[in-house]
N, C-alpha and C positions, 0 to 999 in steps of 0.2 A: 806806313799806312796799312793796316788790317782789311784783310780783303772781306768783301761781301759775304755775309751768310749762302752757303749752296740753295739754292732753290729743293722744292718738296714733290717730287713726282710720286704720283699717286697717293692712294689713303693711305696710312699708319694702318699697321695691323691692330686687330683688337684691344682695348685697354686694360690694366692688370684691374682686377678688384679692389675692394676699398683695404682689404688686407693683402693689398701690392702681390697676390699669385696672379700669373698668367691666366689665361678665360680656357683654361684647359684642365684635367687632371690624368693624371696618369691612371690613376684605378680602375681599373680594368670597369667595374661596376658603373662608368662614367660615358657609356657609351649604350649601356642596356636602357634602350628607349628615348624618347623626345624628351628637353632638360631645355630651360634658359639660355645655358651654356651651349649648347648643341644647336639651337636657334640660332643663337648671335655666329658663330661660327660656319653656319648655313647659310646665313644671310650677310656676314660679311665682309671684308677683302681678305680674311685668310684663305679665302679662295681662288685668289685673282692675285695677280703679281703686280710690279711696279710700273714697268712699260719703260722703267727708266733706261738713256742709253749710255748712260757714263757713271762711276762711281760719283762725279762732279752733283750729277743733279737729283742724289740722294739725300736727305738730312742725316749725315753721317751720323754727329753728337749725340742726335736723336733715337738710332736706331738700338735697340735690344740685344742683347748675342748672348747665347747660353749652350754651355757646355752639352754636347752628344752622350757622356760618358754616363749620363743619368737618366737617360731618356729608355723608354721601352725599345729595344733594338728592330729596325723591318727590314726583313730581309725578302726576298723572291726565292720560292723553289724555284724546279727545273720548269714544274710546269707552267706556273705563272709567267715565268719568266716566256715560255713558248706561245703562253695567249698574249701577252705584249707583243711580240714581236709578229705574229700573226695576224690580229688584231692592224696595228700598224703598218704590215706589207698589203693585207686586202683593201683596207682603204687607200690607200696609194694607187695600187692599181683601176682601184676605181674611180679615182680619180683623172689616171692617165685616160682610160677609156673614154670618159666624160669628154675632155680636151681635146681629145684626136676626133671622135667622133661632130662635136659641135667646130672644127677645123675644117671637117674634113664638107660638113653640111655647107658653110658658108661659106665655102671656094667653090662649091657645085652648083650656087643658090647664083656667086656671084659671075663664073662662065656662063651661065645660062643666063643672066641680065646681060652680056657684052655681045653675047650672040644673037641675041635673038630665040634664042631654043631651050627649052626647059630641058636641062642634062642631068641623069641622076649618077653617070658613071665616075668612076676615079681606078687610079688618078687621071688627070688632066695630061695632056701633049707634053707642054711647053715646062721648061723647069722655073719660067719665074709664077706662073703659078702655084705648082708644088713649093717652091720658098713663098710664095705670099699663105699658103697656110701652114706653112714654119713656123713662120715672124708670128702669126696670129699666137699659135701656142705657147709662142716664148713669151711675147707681151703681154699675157692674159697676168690678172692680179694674185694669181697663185705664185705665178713665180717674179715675177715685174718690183723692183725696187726702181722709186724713182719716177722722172718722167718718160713718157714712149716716147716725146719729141728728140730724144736723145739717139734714139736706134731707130731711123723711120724704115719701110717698107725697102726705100731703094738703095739704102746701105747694106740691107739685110741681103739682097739680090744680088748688089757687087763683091759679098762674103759668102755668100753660101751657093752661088748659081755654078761656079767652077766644081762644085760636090757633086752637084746632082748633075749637071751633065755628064760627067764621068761615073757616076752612079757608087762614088764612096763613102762611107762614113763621113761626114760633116765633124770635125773640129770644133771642139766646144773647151775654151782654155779658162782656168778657172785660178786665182793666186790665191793660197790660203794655207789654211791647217797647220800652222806651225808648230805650235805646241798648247798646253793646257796654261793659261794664264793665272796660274795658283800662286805667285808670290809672295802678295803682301794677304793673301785668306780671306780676303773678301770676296772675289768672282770665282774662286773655288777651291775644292778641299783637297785637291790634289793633281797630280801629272797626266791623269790617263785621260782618252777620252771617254767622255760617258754619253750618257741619253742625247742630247744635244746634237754631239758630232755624228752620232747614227743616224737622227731626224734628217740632220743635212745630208749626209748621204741616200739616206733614200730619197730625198728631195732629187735628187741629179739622177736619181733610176724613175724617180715619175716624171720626169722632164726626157728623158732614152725614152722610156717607154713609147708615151705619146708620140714623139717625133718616127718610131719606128713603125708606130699603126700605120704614120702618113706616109711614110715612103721608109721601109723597109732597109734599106741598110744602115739605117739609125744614126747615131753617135759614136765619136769615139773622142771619151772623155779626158781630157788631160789636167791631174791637180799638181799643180806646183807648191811644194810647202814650201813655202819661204822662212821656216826656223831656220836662224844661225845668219841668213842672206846679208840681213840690216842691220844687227848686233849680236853680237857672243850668244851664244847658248851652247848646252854639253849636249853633247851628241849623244853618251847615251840616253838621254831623259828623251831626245829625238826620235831616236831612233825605237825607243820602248813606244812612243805616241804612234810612229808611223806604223808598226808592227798591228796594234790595235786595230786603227782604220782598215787596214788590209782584210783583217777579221772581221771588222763591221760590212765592208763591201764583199766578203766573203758569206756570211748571212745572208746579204740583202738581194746577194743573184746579181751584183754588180761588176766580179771582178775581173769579166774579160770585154766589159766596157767603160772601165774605168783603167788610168794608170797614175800612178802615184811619180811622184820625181821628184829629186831635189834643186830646188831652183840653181843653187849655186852651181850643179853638175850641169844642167840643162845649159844655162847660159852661154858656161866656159865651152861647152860643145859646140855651141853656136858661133861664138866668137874665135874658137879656133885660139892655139898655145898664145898666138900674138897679139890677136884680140884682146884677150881677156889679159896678158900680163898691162895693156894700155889702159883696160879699165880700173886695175888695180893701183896702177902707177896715178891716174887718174882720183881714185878712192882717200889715196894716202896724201895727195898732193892735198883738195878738198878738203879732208881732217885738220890739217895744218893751219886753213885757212882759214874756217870757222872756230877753230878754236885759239889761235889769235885775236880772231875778232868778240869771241864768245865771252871771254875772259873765265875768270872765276865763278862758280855758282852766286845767283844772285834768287832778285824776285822771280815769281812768273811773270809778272809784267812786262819785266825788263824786258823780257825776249821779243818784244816787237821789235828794239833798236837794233838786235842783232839783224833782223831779216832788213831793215834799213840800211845796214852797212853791208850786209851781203848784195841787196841791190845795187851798191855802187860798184862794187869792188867786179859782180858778173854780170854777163852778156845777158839782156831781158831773155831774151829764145831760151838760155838753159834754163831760167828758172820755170818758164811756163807751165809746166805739169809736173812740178817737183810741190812736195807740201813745204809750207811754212816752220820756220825751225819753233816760233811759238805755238804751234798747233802739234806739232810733233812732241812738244815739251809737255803740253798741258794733257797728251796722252797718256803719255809713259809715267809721267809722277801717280797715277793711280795703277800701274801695272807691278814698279819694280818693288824689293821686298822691302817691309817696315821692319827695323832692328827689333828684336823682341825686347821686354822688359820683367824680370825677374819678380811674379807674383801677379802678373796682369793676365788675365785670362788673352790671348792673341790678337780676338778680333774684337774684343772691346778699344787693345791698346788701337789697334789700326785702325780705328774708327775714330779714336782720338785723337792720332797725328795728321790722318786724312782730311778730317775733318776744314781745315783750315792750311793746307800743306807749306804754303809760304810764311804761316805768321809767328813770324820769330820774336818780335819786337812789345809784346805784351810783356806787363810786369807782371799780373798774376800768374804768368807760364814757369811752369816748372821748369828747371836745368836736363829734366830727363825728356819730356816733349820737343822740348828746343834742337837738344843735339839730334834726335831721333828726326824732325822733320829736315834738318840741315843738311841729313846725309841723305834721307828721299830725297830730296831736290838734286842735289850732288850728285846720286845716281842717276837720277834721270838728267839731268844736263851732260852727264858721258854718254848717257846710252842713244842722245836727241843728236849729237856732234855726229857718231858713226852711223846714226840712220839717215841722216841728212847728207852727211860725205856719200852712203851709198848710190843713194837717190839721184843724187848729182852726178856719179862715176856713171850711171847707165844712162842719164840724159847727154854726159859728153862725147860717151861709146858708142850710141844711137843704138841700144839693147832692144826697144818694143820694135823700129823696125829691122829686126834682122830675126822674128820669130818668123816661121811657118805658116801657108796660111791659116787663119782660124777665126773661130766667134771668139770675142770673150765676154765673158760676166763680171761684172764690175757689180763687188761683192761691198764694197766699202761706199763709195758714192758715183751715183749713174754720170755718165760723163760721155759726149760729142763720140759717135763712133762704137760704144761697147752696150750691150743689153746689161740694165740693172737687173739683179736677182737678186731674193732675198731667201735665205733658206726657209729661215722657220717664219717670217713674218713675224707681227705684230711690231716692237719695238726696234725691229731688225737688228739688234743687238746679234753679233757673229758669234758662233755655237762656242769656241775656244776662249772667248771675254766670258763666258756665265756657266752656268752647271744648268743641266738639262732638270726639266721637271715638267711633270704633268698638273695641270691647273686643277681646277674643282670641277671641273667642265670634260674632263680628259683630251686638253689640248696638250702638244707637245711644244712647250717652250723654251727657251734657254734666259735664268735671268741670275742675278748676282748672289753669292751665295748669303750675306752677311741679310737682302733684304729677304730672301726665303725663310731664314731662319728667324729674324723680326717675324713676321707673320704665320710664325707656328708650322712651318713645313716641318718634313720630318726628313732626315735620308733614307732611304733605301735600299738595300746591300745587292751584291750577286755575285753568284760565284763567275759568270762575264767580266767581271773586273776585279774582285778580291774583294777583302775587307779592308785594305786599307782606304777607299775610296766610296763613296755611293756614286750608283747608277746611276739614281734620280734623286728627286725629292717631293714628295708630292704633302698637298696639305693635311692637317692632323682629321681634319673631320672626313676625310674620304680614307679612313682607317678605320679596322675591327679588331677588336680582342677576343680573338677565340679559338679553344683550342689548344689553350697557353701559351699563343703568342700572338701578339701583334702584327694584321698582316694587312696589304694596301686591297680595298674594298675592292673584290673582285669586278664590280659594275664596272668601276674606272680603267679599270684593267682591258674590260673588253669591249671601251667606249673611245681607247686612246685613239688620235688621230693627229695628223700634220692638219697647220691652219690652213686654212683655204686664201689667204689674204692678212 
């Protein structure tokens, strides 16, 4: 049975002309003054992204992809490169300001209602005050993924109240950053991180910030990358990512309130040589198990019955906050690499196997579509076994209770007990799933590379990451030619900013 067409998030970028070009031109002469083309372009979604949050709810088939190699090249000097990042740290900060300050108003507004007495001082006595305008800052829609009914005031009190009476840095755990999800060229064109992963990180310094207006010893941030934790990855490719961030929180004034770790190290330390060899023994026992029961790659459908025979075979309590190995599956088939094919442009081909990733059983399908999606599936049915055996190794080992105390953010879906946050907002799409780019509006977004490029983005280079990667990507009509080269519209540049929501 051939699976449903993917559904269509958001507009289609602009239409080609009646002579099938792009609603763009490269001559330089195509930008000197107001045009049809400049209109349409101004006015419509080559300005604005897809919102989409999965490669799933793209029209793959649908989508455009056209070589860089031809395109007018944009690069950032030194300085441009310095009003971006400038640019983007003061509005941060003014935005922390903002936060701490309207924090700091309504906990003075609301002691002075429980007393009786209009108090304009701060801070307050008692430290569940001081955490009720914590909570307030964390919850606000700047940074809040999710419902607040998830993280209510008196959870926040029974995690954060042991800080502030001993007056230390507050615990803020964050799971992430693993690596660039560039394999199969559609969410991005390469390993580092770029625009994206920096937004988020300043996201975590205007979330310090604020917290340390209200009470001064601030944060002390802990990212756990989880690359390598859940499935293989090469470590150097890791380690070149984690190297990056370092640098970006090195820019952003973050890095002696941030610390970076590798989950797997973090862990084993917590669980001590004995611990962690029961979690491994645990891991591989798991493996074994689901993949017995997994059998051979099949549909994605199929995978509901696996989790059906996983329910019987385990104890309901381990599975409770483990994902589903069909939700794990339907992940990763859009993450791991598409075989390439000899004379297909990349990402046209992976727009063609993705497209439909299960559908083998068409007659009009080619023998080269076929085997090409059989081994996406294939791969992701390995890579869905060892993430799911992990998942399970740390709910048998009881891994989340043996961390330290701490907040965390729950960065993926807000859940009983942790504060949702969202870095960049809008589609919550996580900065390492998209390639960063600035909108027509100079938001800082992260979205898929393959729908950037449909909609006339452009990349844009920096010596911050090399040439073999862009930075960003921002849209073609928030560029100028001049000069003799192609450069991103200085306005946007010194417009850019984190969404507020």
């Amino acid at each position: 049975m051939s699976p449903a067409p993917p559904s269509v998030a958001g507009a289609l970028a602009p239409s080609r002309t009646a002579s099938n070009h792009l609603c763009h031109s490269d001559d330089p002469a195509s930008t000197n003054g107001p045009s049809p083309t400049g209109l349409a372009l101004t006015n419509g979604p080559a300005l604005t992204i897809s919102h989409a949050r999965s490669l799933r709810a793209l029209p793959l088939h649908l989508l455009r992809t056209s070589s860089w190699v031809d395109q007018w090249p944009v690069r950032l000097d030194a300085g441009e490169l310095a009003t971006l990042l400038s640019t983007l740290r003061a509005g941060s900060e003014a935005a922390s300001a903002r936060l701490a300050d309207n924090a700091m108003a309504h906990a003075t507004a609301s002691i002075g209602g429980v007393t009786g007495q209009l108090s304009s001082s701060w801070p307050p006595q008692g430290p569940h005050d001081v955490v009720a305008a914590l909570h307030r800052i964390l919850t606000r829609s700047r940074f809040l993924k999710g419902s607040r009914s998830c993280y209510p005031l008196e959870t926040a009190v029974g995690q954060m109240a042991p800080f502030v009476q001993a007056r230390l840095p507050i615990t803020i755990l964050t799971i992430g950053f693993p690596f660039k999800q560039h394999d199969n060229g559609l969410k991005a064109a390469g390993p580092w991180p770029d625009l994206a992963e920096l937004g988020a990180l300043l996201r975590l310094k205007e979330l310090h910030d604020a917290f340390a207006a209200v009470y001064p010893p601030g944060l002390r941030i802990v990212v756990l990358n989880d690359g390598g934790y859940s499935r293989p990855r090469g470590w150097a490719e890791m380690r070149r990512y984690r190297r990056q961030l370092r640098r970006y929180a090195q820019l952003l004034g973050l890095e002696d309130a941030a610390r970076f770790c590798d989950q797997s190290c973090f862990v084993a330390r917590l669980l001590g040589p004995r611990g962690w060899a029961r979690r491994e023994q645990h891991r591989r026992r798991f493996r074994e198990l689901i993949t017995s029961l997994a059998g051979s790659p099949r549909s994605l459908d199929s995978a509901s019955g696996i989790d059906q025979r996983l329910a019987e075979e385990l104890p309901r309590a381990l599975l409770v906050n483990v994902p589903s190995f069909r939700d794990i599956l339907w992940s990763l088939v859009y993450s791991v690499p598409v075989p390439a094919r000899a004379g297909v442009e990349p990402r046209r081909w992976a727009c063609e196997v993705l497209a439909w990733p299960d559908g083998f059983s068409a007659p009009e399908l080619s023998p080269e579509i076929v085997s090409a999606r059989r081994e996406v599936v294939g791969c992701a049915w390995q890579d869905t076994v060892n993430y799911l055996a992990a998942s399970l190794a740390d709910a048998a080992a009881d891994v989340a209770r043996r961390f330290p105390p701490h907040v965390r953010l729950a960065t993926v879906a807000s859940r009983p007990g942790c504060s949702g946050f969202s870095y960049l907002g809008g589609s919550t799409l996580l900065p390492w799933h998209g390639t960063g780019c600035l909108d027509g509006r100079g938001l800082l977004c992260a979205e898929f590379l393959v729908s950037l490029d449909h909609r006339n983005f452009l990349p844009v280079y920096s010596d911050l990451i090399g040439d073999d990667q862009p930075l960003l990507m921002v849209p073609f009509a928030r560029t100028l030619f001049t000069q003799g080269r192609r450069r991103v519209d200085p306005t946007l540049l010194a417009t850019a900013r984190l969404r507020h929501r």
